[in-house]
N, C-alpha and C positions, 0 to 999 in steps of 0.2 A: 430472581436474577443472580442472586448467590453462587447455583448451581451450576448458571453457564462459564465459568469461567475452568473451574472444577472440569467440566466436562468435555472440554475443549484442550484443555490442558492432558485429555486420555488421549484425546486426538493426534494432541501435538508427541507424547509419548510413544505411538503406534507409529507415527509419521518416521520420529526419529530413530527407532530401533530396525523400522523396515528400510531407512536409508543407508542404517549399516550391516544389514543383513542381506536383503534385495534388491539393491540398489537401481537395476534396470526397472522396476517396478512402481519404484518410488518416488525416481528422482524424475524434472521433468526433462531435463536435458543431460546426460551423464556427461559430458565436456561444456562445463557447463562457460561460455564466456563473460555473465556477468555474475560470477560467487560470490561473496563477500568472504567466505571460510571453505577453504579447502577445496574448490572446483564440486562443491554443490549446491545444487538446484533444484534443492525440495519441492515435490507435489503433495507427495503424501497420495489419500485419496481422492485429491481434487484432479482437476483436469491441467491445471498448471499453478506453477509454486508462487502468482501472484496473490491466487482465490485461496491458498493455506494462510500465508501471510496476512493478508488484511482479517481474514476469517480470525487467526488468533491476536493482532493486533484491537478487533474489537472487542475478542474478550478479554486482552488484558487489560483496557479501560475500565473494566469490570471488578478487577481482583481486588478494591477496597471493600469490596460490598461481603467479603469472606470473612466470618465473625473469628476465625484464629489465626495467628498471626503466623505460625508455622506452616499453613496452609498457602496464605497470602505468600509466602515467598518462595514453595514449595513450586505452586502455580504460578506464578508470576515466572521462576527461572525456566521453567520449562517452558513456556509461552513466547520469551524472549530468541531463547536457544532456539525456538522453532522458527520464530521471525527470522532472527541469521541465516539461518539454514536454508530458509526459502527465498532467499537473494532477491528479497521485494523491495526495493528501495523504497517504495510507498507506505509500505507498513512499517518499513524501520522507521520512520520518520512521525508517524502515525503513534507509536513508542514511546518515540524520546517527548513529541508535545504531553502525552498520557504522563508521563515521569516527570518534566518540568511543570504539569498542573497538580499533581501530588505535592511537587517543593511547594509552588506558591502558595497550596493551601495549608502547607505543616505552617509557614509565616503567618498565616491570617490573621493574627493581630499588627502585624505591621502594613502588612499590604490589602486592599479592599478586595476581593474573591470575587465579586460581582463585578466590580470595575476593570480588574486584570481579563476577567472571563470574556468580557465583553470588547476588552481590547485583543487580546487574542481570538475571536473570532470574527472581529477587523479585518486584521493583520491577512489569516490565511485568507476573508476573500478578498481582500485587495490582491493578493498575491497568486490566486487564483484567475485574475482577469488581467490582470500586467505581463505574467510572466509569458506567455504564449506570443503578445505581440513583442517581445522580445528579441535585439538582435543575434539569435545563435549560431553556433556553428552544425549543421548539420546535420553533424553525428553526435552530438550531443543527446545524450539522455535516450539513447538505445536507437537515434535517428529517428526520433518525436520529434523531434525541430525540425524538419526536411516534411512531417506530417503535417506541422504547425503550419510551416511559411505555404506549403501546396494550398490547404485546407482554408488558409484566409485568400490566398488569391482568388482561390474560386468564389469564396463567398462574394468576393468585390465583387462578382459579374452579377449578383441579386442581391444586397446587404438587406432588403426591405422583404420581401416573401422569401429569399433560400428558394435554393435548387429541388427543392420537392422532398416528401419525407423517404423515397426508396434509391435518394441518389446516389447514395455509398455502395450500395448492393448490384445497382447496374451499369448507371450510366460512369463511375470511375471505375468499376472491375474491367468494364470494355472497354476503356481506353488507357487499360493498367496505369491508372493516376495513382502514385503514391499517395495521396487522399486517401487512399480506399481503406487504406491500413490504421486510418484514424477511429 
């Protein structure tokens, strides 16, 4: 597993050298409206700059596993840069839990590693099942909340069997339910 972090990190090198070179190639949106640095929106060679992002935010979960330390941050910064650069809000975030479980474990003689571990992966799935029925505004979060509040109304109408497993695909495309975007 060493490796994959190393080799994702060529990825993310390729991704960012062809965003400043080919930009229409690379980038997945070139105006891009949600950038985090400079109006872009890395893809790289994915299909869109959420699938570069998470792809190197899991392998920078990876970069302790690299036995030299100049490597580790060598990969690590390149990984990061490319997370920016792919304006994944998910993978940034995916990053920063990666980077505060490294602090807790540098601490590990003060703090229990198993017990933190355990409460941080609490934490995200409580947060994983509260935040949707959440009150938001709309537009919030790229208008995933406008997906959220659609996506549970319908469910009220079946909470027990769901709308069938091809709902999304036909019966909201044809009644262009913002659902369908979920």
């Amino acid at each position: 597993l060493k490796w994959l972090p190393i080799l994702v990190a060529g990825i993310g090198v390729y991704s960012l050298l062809g965003g400043f070179l080919v930009p229409e190639y690379m980038m997945y949106n070139i105006v891009s409206e949600k950038a985090l640095v400079a109006g872009w929106e890395l893809a790289g060679p994915f299909g869109h700059g959420n699938v570069l992002g998470m792809y190197c935010a899991v392998s920078f979960a990876l970069v302790p596993l690299i036995p030299s330390r100049r490597w580790q941050i060598l990969c690590g910064a390149v990984l990061l840069a490319t997370i920016v650069a792919s304006a994944s809000r998910t993978a940034v975030i995916a990053a920063g839990m990666a980077l505060l479980w490294w602090g807790l474990c540098r601490v590990r003689t003060v703090v229990s590693v198993k017990w933190t571990g355990t409460a941080l992966v609490g934490v995200a799935a409580t947060a994983m099942f509260v935040v949707p029925f959440l009150p938001w505004d709309p537009r919030a979060f790229t208008e995933r909340a406008a997906v959220w509040s659609a996506s549970l109304a319908e469910w009220q109408h079946s909470p027990v069997v769901g709308l069938g497993v091809n709902w999304f695909l036909y019966d909201a495309q044809s009644v262009a339910n913002v659902a369908a975007w979920a």
